[in-house]
C-alpha positions as CSV (number, residue, x, y, z in Angstrom):
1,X,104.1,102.3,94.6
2,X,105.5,104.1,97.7
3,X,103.8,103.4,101.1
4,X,101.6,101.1,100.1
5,X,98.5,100.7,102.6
6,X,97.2,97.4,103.4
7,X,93.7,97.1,105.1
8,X,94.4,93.7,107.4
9,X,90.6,92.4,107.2
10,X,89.8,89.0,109.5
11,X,86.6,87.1,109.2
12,X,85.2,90.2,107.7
13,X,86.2,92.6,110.0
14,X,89.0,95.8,109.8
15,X,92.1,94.6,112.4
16,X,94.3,97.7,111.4
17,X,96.1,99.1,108.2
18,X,99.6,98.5,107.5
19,X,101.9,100.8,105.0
20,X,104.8,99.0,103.5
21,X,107.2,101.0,102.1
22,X,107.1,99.8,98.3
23,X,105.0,97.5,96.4
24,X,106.6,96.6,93.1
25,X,105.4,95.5,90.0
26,X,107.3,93.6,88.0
27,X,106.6,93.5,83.6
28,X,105.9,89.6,84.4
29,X,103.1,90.8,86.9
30,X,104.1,89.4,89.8
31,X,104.1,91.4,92.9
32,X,106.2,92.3,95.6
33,X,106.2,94.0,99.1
34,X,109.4,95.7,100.1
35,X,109.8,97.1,103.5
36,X,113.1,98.8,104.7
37,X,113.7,98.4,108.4
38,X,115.9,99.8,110.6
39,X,114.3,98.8,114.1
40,X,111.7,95.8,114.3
41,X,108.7,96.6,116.7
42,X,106.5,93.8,118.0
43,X,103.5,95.8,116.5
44,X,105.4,96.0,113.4
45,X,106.1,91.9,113.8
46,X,102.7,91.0,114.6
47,X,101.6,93.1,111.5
48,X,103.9,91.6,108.9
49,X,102.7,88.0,109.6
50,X,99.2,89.0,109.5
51,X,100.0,90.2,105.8
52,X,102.0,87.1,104.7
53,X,99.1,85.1,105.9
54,X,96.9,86.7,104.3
55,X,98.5,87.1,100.8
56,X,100.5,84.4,101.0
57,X,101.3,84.9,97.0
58,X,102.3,88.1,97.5
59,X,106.5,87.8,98.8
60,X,107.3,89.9,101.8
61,X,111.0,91.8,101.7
62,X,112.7,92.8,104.5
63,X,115.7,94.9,103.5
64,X,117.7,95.5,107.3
């Protein structure tokens, strides 16, 4: 799936959206995010832990 929102939602209330570049599905189910980065912002940063946090089971990629 190609830019791939994610709604960041914190004790029940919208922070901000963030769009990874891929999300892949794999035929065993499991689930990735891929992101393809050239220059890392500190919005960008602050986003992408916010996401591992909360889907921990869900393996963040950074391809640089």
């Amino acid at each position: 799936e190609i830019q791939h929102k994610i709604e960041i939602v914190v004790a029940g209330k919208r922070i901000a959206n963030h769009f990874v570049d891929f999300k892949v599905f794999y035929p065993d189910g499991s689930v990735e995010f891929h992101e393809v980065k050239g220059y890392e912002t500190d919005v960008w940063k602050l986003k992408k832990r916010l996401v591992e946090a909360l889907f921990p089971e869900i393996p963040y990629i950074v391809k640089r």
